[in-house]
PDB file of N, CA, C and O in Angstrom, chain B, residues numbered from 101:
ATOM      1  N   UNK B 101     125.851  98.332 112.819  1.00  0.00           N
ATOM      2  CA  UNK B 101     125.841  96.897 112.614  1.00  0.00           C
ATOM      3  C   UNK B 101     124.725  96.519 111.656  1.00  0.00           C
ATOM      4  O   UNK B 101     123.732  97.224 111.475  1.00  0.00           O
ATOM      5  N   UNK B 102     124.935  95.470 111.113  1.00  0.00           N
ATOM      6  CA  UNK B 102     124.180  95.084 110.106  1.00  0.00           C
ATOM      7  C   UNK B 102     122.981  94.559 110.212  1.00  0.00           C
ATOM      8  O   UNK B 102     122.071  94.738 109.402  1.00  0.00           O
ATOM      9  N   UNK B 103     122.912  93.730 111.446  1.00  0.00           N
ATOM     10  CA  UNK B 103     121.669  93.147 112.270  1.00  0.00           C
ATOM     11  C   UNK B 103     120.907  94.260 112.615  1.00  0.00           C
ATOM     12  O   UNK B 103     119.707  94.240 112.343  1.00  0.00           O
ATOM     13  N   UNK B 104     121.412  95.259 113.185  1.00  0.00           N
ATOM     14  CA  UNK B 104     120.399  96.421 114.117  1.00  0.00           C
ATOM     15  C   UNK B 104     119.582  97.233 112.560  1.00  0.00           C
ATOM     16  O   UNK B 104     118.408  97.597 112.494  1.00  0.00           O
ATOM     17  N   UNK B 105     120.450  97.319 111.649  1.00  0.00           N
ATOM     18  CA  UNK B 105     119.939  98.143 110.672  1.00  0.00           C
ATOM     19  C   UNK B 105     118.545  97.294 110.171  1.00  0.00           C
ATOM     20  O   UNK B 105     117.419  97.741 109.954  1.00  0.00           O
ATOM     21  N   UNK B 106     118.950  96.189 110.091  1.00  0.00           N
ATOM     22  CA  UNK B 106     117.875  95.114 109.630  1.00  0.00           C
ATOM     23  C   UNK B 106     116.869  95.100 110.549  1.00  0.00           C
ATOM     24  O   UNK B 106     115.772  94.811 110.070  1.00  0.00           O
ATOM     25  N   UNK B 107     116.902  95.348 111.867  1.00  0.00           N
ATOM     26  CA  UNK B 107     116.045  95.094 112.874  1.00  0.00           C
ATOM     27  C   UNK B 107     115.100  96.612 112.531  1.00  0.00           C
ATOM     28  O   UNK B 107     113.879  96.454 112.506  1.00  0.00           O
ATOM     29  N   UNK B 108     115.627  98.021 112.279  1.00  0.00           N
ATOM     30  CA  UNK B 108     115.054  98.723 112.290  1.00  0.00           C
ATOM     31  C   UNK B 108     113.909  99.058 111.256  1.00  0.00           C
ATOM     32  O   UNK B 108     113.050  99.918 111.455  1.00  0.00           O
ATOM     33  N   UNK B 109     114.011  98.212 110.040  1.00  0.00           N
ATOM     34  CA  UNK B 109     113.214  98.177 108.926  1.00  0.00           C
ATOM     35  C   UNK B 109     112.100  97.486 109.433  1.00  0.00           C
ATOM     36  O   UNK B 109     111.047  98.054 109.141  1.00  0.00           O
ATOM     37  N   UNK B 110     111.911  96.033 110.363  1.00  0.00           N
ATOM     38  CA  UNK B 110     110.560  95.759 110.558  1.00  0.00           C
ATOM     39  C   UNK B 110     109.846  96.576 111.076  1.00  0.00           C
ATOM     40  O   UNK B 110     110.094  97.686 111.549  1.00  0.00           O
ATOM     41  N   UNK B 111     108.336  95.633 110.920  1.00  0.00           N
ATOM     42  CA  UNK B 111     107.806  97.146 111.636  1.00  0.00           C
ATOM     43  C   UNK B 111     107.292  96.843 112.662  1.00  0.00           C
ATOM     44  O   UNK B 111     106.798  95.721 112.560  1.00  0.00           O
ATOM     45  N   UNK B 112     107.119  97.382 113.851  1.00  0.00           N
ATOM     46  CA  UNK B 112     106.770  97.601 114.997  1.00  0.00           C
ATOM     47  C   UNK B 112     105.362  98.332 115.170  1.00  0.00           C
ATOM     48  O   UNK B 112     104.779  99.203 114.525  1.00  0.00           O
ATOM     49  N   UNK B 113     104.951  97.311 116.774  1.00  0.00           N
ATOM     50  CA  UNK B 113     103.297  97.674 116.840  1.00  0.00           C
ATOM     51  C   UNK B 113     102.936  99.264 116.442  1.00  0.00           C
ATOM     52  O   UNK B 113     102.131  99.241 115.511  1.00  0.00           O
ATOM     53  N   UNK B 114     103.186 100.304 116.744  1.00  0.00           N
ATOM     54  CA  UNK B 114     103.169 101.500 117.112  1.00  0.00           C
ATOM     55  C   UNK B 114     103.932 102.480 115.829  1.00  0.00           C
ATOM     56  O   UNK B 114     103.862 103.699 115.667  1.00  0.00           O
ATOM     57  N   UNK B 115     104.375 101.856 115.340  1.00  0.00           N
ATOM     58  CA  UNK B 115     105.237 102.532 113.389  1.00  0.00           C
ATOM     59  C   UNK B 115     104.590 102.118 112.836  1.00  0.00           C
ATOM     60  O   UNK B 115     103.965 101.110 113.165  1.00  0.00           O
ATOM     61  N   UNK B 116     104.438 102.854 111.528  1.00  0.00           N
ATOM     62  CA  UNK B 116     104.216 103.233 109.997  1.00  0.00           C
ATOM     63  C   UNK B 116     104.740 102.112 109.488  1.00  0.00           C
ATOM     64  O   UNK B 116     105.944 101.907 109.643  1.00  0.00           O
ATOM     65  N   UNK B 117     103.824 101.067 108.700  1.00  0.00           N
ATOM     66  CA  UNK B 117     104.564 100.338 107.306  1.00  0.00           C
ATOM     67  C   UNK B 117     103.492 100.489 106.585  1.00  0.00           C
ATOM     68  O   UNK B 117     102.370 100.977 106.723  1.00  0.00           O
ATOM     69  N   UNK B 118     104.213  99.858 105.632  1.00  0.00           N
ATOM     70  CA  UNK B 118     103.254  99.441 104.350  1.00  0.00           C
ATOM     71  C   UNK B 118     102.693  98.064 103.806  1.00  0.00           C
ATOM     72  O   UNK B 118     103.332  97.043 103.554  1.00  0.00           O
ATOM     73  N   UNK B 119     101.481  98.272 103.704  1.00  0.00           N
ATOM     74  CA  UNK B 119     101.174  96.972 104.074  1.00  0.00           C
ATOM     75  C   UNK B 119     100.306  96.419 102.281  1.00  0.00           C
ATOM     76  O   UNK B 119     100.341  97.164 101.301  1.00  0.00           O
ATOM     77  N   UNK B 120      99.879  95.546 102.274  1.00  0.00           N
ATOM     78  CA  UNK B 120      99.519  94.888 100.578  1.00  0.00           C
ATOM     79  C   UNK B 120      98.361  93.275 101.234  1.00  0.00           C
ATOM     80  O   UNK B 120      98.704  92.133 101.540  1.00  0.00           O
ATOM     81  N   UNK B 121      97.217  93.834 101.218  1.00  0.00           N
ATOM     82  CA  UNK B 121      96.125  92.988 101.448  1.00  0.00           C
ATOM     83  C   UNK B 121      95.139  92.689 100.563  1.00  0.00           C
ATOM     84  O   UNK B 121      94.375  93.387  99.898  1.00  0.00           O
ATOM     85  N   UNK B 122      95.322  91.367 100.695  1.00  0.00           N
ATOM     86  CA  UNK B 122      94.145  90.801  99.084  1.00  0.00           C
ATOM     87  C   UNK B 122      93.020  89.731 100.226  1.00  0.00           C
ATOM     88  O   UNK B 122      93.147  89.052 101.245  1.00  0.00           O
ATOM     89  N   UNK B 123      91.992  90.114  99.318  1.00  0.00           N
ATOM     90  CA  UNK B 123      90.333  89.428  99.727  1.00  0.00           C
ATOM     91  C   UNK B 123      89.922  89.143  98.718  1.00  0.00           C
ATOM     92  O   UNK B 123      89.996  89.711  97.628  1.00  0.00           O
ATOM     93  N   UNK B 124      89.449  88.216  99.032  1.00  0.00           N
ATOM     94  CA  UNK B 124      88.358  87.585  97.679  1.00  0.00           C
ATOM     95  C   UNK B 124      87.168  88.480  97.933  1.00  0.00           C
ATOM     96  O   UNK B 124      86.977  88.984  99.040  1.00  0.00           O
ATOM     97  N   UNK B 125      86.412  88.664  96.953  1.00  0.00           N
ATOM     98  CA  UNK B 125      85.923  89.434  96.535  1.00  0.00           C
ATOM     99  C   UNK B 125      85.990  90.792  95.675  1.00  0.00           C
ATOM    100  O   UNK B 125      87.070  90.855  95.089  1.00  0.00           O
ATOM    101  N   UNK B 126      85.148  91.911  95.422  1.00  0.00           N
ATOM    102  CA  UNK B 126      85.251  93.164  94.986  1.00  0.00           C
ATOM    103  C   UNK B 126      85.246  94.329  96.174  1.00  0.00           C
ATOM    104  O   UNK B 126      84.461  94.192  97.112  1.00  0.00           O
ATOM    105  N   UNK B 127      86.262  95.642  96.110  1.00  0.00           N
ATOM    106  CA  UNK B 127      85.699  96.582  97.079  1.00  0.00           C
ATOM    107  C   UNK B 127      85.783  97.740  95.608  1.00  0.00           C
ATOM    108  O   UNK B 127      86.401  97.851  94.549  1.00  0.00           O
ATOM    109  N   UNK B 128      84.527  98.566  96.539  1.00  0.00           N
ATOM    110  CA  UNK B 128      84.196  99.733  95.282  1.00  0.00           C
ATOM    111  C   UNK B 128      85.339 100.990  95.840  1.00  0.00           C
ATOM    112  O   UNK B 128      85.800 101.129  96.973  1.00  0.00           O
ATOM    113  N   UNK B 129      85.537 101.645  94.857  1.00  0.00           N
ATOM    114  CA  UNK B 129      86.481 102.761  94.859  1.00  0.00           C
ATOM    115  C   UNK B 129      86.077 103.515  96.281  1.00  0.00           C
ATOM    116  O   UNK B 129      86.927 104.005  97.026  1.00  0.00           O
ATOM    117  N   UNK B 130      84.922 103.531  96.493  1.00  0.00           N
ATOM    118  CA  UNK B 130      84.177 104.719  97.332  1.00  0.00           C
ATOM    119  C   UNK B 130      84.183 104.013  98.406  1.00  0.00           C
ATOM    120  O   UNK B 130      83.206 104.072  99.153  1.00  0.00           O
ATOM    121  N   UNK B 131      85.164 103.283  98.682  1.00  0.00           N
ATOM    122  CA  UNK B 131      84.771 102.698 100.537  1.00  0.00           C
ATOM    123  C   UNK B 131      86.513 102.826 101.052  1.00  0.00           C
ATOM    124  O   UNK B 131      86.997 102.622 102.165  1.00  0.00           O
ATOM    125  N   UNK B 132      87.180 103.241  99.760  1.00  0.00           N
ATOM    126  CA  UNK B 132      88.939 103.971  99.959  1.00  0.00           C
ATOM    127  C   UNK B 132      88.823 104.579 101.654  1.00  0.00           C
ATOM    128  O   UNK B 132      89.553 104.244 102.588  1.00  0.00           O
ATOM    129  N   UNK B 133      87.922 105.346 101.681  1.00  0.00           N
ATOM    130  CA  UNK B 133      87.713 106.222 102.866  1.00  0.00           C
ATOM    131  C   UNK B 133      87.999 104.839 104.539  1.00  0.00           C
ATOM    132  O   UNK B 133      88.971 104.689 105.280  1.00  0.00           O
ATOM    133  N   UNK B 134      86.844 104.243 104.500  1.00  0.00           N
ATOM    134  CA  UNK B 134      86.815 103.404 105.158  1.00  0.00           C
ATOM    135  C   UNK B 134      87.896 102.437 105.705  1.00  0.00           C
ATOM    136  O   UNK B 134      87.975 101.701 106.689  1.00  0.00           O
ATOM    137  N   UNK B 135      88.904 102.827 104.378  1.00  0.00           N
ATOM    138  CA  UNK B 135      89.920 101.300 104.437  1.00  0.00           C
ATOM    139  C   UNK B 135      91.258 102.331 104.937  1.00  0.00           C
ATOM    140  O   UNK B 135      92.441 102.002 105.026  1.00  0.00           O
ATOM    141  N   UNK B 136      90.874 103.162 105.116  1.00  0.00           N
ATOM    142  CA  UNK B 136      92.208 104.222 105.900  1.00  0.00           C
ATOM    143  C   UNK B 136      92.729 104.684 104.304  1.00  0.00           C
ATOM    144  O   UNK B 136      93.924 104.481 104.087  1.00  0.00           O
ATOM    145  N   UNK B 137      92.165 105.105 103.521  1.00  0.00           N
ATOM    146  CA  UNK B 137      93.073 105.607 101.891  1.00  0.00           C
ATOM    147  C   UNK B 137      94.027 104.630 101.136  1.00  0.00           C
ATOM    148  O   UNK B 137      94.930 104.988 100.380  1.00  0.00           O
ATOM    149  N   UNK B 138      93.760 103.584 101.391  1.00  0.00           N
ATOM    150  CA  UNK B 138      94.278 102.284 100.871  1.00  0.00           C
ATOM    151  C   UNK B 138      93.944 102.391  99.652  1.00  0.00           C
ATOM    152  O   UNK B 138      92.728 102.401  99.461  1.00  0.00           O
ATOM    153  N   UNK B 139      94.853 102.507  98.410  1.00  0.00           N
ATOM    154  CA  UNK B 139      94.630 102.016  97.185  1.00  0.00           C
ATOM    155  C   UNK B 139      93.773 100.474  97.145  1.00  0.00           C
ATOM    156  O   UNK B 139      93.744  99.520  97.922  1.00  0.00           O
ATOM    157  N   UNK B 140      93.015 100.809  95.646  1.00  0.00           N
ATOM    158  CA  UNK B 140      92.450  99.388  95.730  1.00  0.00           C
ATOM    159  C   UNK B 140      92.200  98.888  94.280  1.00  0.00           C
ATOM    160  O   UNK B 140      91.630  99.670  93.519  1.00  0.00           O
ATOM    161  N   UNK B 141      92.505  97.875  93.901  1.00  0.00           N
ATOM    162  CA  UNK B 141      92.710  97.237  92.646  1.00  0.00           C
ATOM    163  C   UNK B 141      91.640  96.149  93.008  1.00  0.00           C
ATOM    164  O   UNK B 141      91.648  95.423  94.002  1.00  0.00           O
ATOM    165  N   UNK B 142      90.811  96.186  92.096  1.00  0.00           N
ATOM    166  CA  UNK B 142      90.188  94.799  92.307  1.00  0.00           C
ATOM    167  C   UNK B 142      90.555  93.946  90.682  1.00  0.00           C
ATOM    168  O   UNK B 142      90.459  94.348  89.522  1.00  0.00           O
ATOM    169  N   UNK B 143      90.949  92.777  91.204  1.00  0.00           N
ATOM    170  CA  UNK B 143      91.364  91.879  89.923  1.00  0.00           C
ATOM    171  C   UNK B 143      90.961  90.408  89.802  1.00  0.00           C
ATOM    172  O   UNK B 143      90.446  89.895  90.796  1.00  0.00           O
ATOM    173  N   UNK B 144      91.127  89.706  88.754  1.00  0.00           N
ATOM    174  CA  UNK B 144      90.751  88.108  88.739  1.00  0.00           C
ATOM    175  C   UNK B 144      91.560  87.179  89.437  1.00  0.00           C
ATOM    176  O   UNK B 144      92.517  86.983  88.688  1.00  0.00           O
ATOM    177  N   UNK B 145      91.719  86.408  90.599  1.00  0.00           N
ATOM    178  CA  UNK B 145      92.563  85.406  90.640  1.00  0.00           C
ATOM    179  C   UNK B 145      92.660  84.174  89.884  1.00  0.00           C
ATOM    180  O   UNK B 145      91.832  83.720  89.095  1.00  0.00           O
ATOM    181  N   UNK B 146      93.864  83.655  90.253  1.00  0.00           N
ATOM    182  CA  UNK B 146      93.871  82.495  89.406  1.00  0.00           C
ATOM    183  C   UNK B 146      92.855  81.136  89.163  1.00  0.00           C
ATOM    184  O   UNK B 146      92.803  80.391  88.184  1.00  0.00           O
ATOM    185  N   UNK B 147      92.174  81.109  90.268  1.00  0.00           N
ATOM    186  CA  UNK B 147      91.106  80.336  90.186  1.00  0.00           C
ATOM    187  C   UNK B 147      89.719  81.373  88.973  1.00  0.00           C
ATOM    188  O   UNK B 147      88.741  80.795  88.498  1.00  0.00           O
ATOM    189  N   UNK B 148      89.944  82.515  88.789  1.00  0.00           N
ATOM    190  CA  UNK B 148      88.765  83.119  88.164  1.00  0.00           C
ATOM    191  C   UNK B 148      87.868  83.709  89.323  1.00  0.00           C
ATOM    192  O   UNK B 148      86.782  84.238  89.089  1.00  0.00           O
ATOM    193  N   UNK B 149      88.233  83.620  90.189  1.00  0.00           N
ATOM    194  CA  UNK B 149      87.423  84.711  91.338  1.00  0.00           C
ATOM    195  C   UNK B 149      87.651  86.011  91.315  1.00  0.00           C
ATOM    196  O   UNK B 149      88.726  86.476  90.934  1.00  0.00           O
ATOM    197  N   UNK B 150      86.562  86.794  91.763  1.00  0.00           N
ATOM    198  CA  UNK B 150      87.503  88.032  92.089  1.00  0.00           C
ATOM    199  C   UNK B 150      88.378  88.330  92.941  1.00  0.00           C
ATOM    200  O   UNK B 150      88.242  87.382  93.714  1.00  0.00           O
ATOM    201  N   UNK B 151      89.295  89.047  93.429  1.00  0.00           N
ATOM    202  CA  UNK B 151      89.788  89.500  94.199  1.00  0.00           C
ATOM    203  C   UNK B 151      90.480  90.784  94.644  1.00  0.00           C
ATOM    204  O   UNK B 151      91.518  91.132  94.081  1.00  0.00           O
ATOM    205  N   UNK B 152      90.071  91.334  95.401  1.00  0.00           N
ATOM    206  CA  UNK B 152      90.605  92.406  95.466  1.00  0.00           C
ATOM    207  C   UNK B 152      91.724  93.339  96.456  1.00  0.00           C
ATOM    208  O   UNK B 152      91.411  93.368  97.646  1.00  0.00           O
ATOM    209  N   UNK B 153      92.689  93.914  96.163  1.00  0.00           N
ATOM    210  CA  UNK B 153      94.006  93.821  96.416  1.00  0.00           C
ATOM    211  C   UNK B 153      94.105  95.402  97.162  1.00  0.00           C
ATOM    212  O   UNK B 153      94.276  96.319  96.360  1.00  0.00           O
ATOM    213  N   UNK B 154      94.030  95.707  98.335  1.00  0.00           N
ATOM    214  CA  UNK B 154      94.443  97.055  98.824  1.00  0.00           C
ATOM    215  C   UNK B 154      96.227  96.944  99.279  1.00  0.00           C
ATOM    216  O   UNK B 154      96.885  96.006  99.727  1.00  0.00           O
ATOM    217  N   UNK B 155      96.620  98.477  98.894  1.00  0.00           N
ATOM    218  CA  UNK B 155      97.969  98.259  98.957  1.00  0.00           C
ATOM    219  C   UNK B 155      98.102  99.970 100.166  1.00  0.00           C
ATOM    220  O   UNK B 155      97.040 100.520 100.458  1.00  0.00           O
ATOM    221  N   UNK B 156      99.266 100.488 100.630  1.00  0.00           N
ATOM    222  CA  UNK B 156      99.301 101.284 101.005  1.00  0.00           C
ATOM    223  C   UNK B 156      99.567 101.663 102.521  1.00  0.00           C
ATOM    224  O   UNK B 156      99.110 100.756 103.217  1.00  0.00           O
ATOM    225  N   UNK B 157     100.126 102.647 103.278  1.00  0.00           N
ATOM    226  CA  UNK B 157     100.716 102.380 104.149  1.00  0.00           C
ATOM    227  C   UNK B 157      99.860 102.840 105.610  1.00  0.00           C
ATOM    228  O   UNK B 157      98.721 103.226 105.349  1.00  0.00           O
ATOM    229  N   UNK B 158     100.136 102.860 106.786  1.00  0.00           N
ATOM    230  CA  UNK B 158      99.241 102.628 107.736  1.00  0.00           C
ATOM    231  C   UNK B 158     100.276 103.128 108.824  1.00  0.00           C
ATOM    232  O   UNK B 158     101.450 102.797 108.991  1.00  0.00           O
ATOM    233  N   UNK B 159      99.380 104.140 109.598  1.00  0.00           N
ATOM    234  CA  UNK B 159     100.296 104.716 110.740  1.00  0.00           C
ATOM    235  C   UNK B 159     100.677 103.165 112.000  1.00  0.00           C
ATOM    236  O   UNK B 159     101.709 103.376 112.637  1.00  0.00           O
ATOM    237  N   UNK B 160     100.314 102.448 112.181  1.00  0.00           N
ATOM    238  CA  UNK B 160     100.311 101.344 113.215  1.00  0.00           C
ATOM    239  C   UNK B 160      99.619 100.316 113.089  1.00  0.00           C
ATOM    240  O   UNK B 160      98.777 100.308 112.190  1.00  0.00           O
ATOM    241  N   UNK B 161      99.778  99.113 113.982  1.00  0.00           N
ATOM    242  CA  UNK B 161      99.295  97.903 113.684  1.00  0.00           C
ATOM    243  C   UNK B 161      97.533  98.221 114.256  1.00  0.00           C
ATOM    244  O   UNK B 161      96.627  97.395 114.140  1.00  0.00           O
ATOM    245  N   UNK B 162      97.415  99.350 114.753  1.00  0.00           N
ATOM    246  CA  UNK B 162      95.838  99.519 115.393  1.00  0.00           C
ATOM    247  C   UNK B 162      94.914 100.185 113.911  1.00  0.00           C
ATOM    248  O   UNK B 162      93.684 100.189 113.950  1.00  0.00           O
ATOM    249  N   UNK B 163      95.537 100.629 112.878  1.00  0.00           N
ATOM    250  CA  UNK B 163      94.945 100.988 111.943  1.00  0.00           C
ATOM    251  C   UNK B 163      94.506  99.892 111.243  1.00  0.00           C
ATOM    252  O   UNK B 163      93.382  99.593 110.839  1.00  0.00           O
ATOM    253  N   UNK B 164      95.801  99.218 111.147  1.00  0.00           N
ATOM    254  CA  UNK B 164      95.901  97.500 110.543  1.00  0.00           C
ATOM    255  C   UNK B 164      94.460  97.026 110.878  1.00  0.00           C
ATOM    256  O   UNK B 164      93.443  97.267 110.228  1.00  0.00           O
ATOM    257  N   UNK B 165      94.583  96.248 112.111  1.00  0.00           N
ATOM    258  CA  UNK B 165      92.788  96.177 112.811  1.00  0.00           C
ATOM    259  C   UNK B 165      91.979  96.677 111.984  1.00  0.00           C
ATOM    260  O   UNK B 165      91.214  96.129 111.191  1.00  0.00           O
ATOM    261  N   UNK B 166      92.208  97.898 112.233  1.00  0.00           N
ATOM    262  CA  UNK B 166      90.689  98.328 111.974  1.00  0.00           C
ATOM    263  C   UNK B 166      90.176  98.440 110.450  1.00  0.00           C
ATOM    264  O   UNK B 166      89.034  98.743 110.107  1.00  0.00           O
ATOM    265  N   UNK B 167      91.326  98.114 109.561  1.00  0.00           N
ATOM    266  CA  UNK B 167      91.116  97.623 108.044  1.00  0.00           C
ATOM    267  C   UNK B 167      90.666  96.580 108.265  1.00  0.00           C
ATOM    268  O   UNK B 167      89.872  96.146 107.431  1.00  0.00           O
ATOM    269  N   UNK B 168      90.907  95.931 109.203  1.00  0.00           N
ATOM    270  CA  UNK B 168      90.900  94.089 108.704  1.00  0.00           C
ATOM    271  C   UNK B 168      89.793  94.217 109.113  1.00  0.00           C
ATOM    272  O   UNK B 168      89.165  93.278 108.624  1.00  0.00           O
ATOM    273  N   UNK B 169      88.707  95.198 110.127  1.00  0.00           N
ATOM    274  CA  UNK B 169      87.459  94.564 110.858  1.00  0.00           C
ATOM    275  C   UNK B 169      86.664  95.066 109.626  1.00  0.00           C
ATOM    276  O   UNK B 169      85.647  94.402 109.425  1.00  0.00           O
ATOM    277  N   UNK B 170      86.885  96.099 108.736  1.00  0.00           N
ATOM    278  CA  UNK B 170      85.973  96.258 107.889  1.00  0.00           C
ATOM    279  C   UNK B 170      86.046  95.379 106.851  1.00  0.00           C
ATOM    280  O   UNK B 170      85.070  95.334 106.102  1.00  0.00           O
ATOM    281  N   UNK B 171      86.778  94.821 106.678  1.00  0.00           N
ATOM    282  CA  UNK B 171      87.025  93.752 105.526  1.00  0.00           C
ATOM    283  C   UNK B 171      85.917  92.731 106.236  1.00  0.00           C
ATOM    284  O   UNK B 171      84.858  92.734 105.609  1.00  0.00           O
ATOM    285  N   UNK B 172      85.918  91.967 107.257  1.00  0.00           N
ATOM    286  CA  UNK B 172      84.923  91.518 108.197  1.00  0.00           C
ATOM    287  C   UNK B 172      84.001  92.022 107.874  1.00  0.00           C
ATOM    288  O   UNK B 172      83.197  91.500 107.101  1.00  0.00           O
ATOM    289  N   UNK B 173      83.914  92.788 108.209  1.00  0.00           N
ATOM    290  CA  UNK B 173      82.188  93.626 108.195  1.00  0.00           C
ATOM    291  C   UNK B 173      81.523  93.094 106.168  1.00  0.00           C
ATOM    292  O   UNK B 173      80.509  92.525 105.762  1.00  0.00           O
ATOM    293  N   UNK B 174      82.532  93.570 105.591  1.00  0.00           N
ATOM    294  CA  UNK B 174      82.392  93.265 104.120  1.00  0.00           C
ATOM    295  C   UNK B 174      81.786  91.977 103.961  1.00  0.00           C
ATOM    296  O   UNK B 174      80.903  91.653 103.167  1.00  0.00           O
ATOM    297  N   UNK B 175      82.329  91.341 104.755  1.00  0.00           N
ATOM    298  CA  UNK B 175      82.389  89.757 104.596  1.00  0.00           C
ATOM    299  C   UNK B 175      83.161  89.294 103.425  1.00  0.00           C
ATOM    300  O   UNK B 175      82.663  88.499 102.628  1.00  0.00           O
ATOM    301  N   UNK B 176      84.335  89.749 103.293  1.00  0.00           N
ATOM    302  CA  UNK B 176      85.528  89.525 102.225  1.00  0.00           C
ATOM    303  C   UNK B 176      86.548  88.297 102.920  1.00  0.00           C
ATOM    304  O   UNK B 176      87.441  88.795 103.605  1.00  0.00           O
ATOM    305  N   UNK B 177      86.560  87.294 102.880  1.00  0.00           N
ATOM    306  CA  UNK B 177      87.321  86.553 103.023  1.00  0.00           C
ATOM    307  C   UNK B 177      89.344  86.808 102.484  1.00  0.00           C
ATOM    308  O   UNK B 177      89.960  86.870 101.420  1.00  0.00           O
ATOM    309  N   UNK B 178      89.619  86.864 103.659  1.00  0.00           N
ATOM    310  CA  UNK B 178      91.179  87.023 103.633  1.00  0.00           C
ATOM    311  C   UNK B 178      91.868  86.119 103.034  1.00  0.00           C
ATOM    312  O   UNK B 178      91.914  84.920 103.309  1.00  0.00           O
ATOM    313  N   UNK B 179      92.475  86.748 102.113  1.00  0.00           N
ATOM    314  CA  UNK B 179      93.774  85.782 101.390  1.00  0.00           C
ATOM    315  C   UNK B 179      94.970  85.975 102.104  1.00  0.00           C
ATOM    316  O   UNK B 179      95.582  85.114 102.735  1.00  0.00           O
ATOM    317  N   UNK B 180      95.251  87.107 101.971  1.00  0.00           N
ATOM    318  CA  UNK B 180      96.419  87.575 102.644  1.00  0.00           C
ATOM    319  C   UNK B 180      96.711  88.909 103.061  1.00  0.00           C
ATOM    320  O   UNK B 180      96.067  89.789 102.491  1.00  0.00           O
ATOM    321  N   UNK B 181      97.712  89.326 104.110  1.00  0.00           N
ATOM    322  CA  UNK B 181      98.420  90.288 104.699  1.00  0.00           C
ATOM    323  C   UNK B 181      99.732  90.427 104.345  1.00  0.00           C
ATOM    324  O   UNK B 181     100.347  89.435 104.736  1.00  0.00           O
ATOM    325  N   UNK B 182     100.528  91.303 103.713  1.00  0.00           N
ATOM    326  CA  UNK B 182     101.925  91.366 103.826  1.00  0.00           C
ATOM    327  C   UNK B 182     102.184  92.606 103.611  1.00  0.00           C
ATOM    328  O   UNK B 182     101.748  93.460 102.839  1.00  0.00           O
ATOM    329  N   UNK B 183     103.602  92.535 105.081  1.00  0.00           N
ATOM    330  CA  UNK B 183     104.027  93.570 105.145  1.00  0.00           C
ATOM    331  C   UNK B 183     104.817  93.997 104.248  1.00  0.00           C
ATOM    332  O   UNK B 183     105.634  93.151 103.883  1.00  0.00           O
ATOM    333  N   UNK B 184     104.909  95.372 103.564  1.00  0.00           N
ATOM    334  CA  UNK B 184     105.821  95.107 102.472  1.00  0.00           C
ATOM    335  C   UNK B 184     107.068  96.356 102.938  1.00  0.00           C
ATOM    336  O   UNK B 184     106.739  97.389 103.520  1.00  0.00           O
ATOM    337  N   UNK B 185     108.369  96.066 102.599  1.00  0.00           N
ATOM    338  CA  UNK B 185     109.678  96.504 102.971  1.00  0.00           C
ATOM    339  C   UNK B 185     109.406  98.516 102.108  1.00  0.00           C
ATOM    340  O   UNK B 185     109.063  98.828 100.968  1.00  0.00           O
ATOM    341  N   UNK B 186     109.714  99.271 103.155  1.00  0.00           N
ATOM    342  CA  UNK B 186     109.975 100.262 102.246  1.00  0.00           C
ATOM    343  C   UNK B 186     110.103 101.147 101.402  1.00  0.00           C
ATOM    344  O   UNK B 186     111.248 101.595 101.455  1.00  0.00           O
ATOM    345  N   UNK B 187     109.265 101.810 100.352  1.00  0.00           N
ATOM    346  CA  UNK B 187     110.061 102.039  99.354  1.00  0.00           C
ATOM    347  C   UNK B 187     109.653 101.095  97.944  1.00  0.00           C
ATOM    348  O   UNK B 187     110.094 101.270  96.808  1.00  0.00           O
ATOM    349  N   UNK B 188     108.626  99.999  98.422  1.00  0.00           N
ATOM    350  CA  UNK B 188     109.213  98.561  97.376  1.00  0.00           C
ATOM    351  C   UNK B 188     107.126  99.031  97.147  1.00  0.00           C
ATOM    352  O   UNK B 188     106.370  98.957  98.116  1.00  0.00           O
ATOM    353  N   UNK B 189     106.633  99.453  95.749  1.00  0.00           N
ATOM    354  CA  UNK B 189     105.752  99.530  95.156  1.00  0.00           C
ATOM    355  C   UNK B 189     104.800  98.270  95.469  1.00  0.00           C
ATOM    356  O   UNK B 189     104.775  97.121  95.030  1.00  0.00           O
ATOM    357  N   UNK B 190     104.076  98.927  96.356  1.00  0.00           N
ATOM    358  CA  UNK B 190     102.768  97.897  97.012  1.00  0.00           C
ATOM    359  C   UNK B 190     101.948  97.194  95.840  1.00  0.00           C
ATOM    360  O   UNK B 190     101.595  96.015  95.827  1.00  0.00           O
ATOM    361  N   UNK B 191     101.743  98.050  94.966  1.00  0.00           N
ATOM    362  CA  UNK B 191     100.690  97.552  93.524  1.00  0.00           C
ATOM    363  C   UNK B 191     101.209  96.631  92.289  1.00  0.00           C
ATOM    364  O   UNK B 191     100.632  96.260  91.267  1.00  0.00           O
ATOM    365  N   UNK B 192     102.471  96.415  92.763  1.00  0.00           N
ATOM    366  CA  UNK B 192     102.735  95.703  91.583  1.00  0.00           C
ATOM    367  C   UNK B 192     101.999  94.390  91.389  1.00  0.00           C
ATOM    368  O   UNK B 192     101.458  94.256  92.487  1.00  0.00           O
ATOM    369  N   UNK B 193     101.711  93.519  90.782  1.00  0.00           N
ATOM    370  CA  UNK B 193     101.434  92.153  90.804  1.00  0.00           C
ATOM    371  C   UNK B 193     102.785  91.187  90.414  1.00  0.00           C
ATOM    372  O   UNK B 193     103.422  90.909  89.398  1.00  0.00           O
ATOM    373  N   UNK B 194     102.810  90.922  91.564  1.00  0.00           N
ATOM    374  CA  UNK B 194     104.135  89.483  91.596  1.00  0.00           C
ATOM    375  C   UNK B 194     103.979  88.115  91.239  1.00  0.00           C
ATOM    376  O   UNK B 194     104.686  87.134  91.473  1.00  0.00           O
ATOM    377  N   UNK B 195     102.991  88.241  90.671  1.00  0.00           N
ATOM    378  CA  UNK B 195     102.670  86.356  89.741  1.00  0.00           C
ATOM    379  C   UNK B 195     103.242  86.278  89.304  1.00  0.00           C
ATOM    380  O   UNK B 195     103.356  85.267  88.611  1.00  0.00           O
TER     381      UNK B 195
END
């Protein structure tokens, strides 16, 4: 069925997705480790801030956490979280 197939792509507490998180601010190449091997692009937003964009996938929503507490710790203010479908290139920029 078409619903169940659809149901099986989200992701669930305890599964693997891929996830695409932007903070204002800069993160340096060398804290990759820290962020669970999260690619990391740091770029300008549209206001002219920095911001910087980790993309990449994550065994569970408890890894999730524990990216987001170091982003905290950073003191990087959250723009956003999104889960991204699949397969579908975390790094692109969609402006």
């Amino acid at each position: 069925m078409i619903g169940e197939e659809r149901e099986e792509s989200l992701p669930t507490m305890a599964g693997p997705a891929r996830y695409r998180i932007e903070v204002r601010g800069r993160i340096q190449p060398s804290d990759a480790r820290r962020l669970r091997g999260m690619s990391i692009e740091n770029t300008v937003g549209e206001t002219g801030t920095p911001v910087a964009r980790l993309c990449g996938e994550l065994p569970d929503q408890v890894a999730l956490a524990g990216v987001l507490s170091v982003l905290h710790e950073y003191q990087l203010p959250l723009i956003s979280v999104t889960c991204v479908a699949p397969g579908v290139e975390t790094n692109e920029d969609e402006r």
